[in-house]
C-alpha positions as CSV (number, residue, x, y, z in Angstrom):
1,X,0.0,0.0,0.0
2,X,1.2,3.6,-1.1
3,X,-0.1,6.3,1.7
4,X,1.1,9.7,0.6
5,X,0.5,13.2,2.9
6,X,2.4,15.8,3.9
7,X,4.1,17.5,6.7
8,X,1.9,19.4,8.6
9,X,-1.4,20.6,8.0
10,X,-1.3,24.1,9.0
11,X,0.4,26.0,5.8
12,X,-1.6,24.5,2.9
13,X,-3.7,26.8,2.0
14,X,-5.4,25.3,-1.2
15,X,-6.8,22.6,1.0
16,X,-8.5,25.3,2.9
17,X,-10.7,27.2,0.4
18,X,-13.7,28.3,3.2
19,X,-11.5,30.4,5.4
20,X,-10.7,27.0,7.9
21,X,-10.1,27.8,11.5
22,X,-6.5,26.6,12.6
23,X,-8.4,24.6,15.0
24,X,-10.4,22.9,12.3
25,X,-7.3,22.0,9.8
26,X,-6.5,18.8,10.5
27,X,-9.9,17.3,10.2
28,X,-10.4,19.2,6.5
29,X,-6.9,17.9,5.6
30,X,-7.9,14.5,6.5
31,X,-10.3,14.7,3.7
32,X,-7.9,14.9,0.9
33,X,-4.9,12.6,2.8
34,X,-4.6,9.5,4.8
35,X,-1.4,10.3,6.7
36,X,0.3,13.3,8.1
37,X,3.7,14.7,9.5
38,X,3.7,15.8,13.0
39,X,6.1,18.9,12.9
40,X,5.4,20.2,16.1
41,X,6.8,17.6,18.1
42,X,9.9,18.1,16.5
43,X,9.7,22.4,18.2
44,X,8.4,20.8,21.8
45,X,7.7,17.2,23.4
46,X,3.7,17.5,23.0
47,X,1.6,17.7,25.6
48,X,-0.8,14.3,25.5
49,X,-4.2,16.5,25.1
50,X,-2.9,17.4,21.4
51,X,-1.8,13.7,20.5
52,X,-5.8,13.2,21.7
53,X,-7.0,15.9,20.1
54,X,-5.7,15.0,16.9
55,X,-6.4,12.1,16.9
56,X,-10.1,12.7,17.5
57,X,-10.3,15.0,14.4
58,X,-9.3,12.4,11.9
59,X,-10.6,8.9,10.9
60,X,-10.5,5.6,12.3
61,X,-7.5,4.8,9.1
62,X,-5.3,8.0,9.8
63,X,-1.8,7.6,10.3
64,X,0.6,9.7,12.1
65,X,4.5,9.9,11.4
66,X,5.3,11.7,14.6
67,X,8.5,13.8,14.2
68,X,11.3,13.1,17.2
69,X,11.9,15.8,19.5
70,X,15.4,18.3,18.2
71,X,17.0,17.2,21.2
72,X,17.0,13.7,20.3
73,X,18.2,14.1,16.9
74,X,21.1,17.1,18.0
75,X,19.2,20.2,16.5
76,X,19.0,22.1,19.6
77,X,21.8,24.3,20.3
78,X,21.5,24.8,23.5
79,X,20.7,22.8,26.7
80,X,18.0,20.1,26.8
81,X,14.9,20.9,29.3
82,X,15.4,18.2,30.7
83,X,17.8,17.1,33.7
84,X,19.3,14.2,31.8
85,X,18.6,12.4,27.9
86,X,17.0,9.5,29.9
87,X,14.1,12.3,31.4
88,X,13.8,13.7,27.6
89,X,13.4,10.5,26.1
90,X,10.8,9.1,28.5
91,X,8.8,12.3,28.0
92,X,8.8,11.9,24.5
93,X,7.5,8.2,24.5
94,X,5.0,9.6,27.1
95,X,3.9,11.8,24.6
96,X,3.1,8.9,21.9
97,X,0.7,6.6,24.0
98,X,-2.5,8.4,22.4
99,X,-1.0,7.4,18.8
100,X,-0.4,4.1,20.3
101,X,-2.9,3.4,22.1
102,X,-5.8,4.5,18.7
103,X,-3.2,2.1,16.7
104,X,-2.8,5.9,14.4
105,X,0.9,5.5,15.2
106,X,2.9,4.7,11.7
107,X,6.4,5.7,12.7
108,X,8.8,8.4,14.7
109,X,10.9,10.1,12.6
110,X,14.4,10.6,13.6
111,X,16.0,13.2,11.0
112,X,19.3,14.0,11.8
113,X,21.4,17.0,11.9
114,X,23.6,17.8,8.1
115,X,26.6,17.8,11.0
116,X,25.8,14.4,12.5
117,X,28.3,12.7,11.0
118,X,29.1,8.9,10.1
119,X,31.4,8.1,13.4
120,X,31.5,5.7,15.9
121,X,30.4,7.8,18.2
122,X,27.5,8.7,16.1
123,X,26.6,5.3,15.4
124,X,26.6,4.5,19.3
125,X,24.5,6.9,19.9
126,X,21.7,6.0,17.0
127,X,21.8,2.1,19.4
128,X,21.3,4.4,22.7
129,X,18.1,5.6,20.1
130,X,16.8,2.5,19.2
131,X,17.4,0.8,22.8
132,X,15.5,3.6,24.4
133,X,12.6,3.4,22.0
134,X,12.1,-0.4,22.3
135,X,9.5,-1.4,20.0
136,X,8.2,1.8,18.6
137,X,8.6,1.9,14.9
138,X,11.3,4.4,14.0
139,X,12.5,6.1,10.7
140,X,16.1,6.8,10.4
141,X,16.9,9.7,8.1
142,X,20.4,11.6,7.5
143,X,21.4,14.5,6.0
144,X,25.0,14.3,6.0
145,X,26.5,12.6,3.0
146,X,29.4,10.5,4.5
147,X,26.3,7.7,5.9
148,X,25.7,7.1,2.1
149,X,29.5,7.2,0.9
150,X,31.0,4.3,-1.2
151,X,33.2,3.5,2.1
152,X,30.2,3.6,4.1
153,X,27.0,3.1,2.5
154,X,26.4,-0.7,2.3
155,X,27.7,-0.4,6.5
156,X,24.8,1.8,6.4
157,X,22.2,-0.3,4.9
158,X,23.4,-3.3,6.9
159,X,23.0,-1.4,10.2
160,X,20.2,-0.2,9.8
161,X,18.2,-3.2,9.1
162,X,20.0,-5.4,11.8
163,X,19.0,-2.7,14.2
164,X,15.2,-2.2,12.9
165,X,15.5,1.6,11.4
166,X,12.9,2.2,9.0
167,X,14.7,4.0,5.6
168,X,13.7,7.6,5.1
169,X,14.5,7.8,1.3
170,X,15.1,11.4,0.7
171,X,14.4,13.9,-2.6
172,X,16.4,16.4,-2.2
173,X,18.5,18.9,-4.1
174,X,22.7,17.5,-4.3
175,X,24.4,19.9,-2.7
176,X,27.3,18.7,-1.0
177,X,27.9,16.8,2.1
178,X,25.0,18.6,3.7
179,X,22.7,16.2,1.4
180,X,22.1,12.6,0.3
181,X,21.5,10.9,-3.0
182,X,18.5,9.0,-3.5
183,X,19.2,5.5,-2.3
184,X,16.3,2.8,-3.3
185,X,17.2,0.4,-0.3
186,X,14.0,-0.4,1.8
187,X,16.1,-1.4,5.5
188,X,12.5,-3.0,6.7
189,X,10.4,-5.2,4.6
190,X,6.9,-3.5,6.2
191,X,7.7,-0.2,6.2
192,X,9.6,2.3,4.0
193,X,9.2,6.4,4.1
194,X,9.8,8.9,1.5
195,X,10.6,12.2,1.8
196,X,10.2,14.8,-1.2
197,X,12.1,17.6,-0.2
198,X,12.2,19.3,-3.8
199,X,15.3,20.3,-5.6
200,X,16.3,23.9,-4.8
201,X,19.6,24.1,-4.5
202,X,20.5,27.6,-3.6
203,X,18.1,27.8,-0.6
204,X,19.2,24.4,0.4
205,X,22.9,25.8,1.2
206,X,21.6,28.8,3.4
207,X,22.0,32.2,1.2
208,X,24.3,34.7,2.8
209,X,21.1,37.2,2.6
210,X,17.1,36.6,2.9
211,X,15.0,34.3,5.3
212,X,16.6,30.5,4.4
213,X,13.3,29.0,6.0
214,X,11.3,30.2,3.8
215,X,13.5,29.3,0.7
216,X,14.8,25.9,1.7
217,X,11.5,24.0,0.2
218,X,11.0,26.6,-2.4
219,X,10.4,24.2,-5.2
220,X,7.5,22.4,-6.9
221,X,8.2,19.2,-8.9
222,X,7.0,19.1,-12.8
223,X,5.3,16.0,-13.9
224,X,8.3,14.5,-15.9
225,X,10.3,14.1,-12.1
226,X,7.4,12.6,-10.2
227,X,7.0,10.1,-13.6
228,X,10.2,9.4,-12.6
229,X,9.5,8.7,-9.3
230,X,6.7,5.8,-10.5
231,X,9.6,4.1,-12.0
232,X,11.7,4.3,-8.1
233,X,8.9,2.9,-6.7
234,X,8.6,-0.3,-8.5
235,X,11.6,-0.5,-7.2
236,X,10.8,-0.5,-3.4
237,X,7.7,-2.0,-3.5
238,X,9.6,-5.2,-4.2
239,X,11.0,-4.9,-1.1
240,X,8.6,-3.5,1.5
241,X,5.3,-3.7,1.9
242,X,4.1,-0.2,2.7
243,X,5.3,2.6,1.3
244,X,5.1,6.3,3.3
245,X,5.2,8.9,1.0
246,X,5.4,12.7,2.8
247,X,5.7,16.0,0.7
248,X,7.7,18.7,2.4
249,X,8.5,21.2,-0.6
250,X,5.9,23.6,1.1
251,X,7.8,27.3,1.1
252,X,6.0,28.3,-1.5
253,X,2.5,25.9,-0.9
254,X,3.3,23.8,-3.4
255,X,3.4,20.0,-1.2
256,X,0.0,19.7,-1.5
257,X,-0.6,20.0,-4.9
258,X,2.3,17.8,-5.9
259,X,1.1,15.2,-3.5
260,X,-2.4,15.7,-5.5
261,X,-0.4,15.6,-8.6
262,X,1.2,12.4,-8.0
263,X,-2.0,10.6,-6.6
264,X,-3.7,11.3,-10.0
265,X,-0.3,9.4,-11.9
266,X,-0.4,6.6,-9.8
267,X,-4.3,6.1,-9.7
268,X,-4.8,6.2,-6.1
269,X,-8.1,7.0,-4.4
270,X,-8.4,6.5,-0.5
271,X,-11.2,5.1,1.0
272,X,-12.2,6.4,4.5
273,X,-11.2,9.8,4.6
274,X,-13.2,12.5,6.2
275,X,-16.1,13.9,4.6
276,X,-15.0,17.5,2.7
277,X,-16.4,21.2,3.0
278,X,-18.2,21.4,0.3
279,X,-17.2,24.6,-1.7
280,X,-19.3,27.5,-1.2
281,X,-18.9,27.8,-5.9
């Protein structure tokens, strides 16, 4: 099965064409998409009332990929709230039991820093990951390109399947080590996740002047590179059973309608999403 969303629900704004309340999002976008990225949990460990709340606005089917906290993956550059990684860890699995316990939990996703390194150290610390999240189902996904090297890459692969890591297969503009290449190795043979980034490769290296936020997913993909993409997934479908598919190309709203686009190629409709707004024209 191919279940494609996109991360987060709060910035698409063509899915929202009747003036939506924030608060009301989430169950209109779960009309038009089976599965979501939780980006907010990524910012802050959320408190358990959103997990339920969420989880209330969207069908019985509805599948979260709940992003792991910064401090677990080494975004945050300064100190962890927490008194030690043990506390911060536990809060964060805390924080999951409403996704658990509505079976709407599809994976964590660890994404890693574009400094994080393939080391020793590094590598230790991805078991201390995995150890601490037991049997949660969790997505490994780097940004650094030495994980994917010639030296390293089959190391790579191998590790991460003996140690359960879900592959995050990333899209994403070539731009030196702080990228990866496309590599079409499911590590799990139930679940595999995709990650369309797009290809902009000047606001993926951080421009000396303007917002970088706001440019890094500038791009939307034309209809030739998501072809290209039905070919890819031929590919991995041979190897895992369920394939996760999340756009994030959204600076300039354009994950949505890519994620559309590429539905209509592959002929997919979803059964039991929530009913739509019904267009006031």
């Amino acid at each position: 099965m191919i279940y494609i969303g996109l991360a987060g629900w709060g910035d698409h704004d063509s899915l929202y064409k009747n003036g939506t309340a924030p608060k009301n999002k989430l169950r209109e976008y779960a009309g038009h998409f089976p599965i979501v990225e939780v980006d907010a949990s990524f910012y802050a460990i959320q408190p358990e009332r959103n997990a339920v709340k969420w989880i209330e606005d969207t069908p019985n089917t509805f599948q979260f990929i709940v992003k792991a906290y910064q401090g677990m993956t080494g975004h945050e550059r300064g100190s962890i709230p927490y008194q030690s990684k043990e506390e911060m860890f536990q809060a964060f699995i805390q924080s999951l039991i409403p996704y658990q316990q509505s079976e709407k939990l599809a994976m964590v996703l660890f994404q890693f820093s574009p400094w994080f390194r393939c080391t020793k150290e590094n590598v230790n610390y991805l078991r201390f990951c995995k150890q601490k999240m037991g049997d949660i189902p969790v997505a490994l996904e780097f940004r650094h390109q030495s994980w994917f090297t010639p030296q390293f890459k089959e190391g790579t692969l191998t590790f991460m399947k003996e140690e359960g890591w879900i592959h995050s297969i990333c899209d994403e503009p070539q731009a030196g080590d702080g990228s990866i290449p496309i590599v079409l190795t499911a590590s799990q043979s139930d679940k595999t996740l995709i990650r369309f980034h797009g290809r902009n490769v000047y606001g993926w290296k951080r421009p000396n002047q303007g917002d970088w936020r706001e440019v890094r997913y500038l791009y939307r993909y034309n209809k030739e590179e998501l072809l290209d993409w039905i070919e890819k997934l031929q590919v991995l479908k041979k190897q895992s059973k369920d394939i996760y598919i999340i756009f994030n190309n959204n600076s300039g709203g354009d994950a949505a309608d890519n994620a559309k686009q590429f539905m209509e190629l592959l002929g997919i409709e979803y059964e039991g999403l929530a009913p739509r707004q019904l267009d006031l024209f």
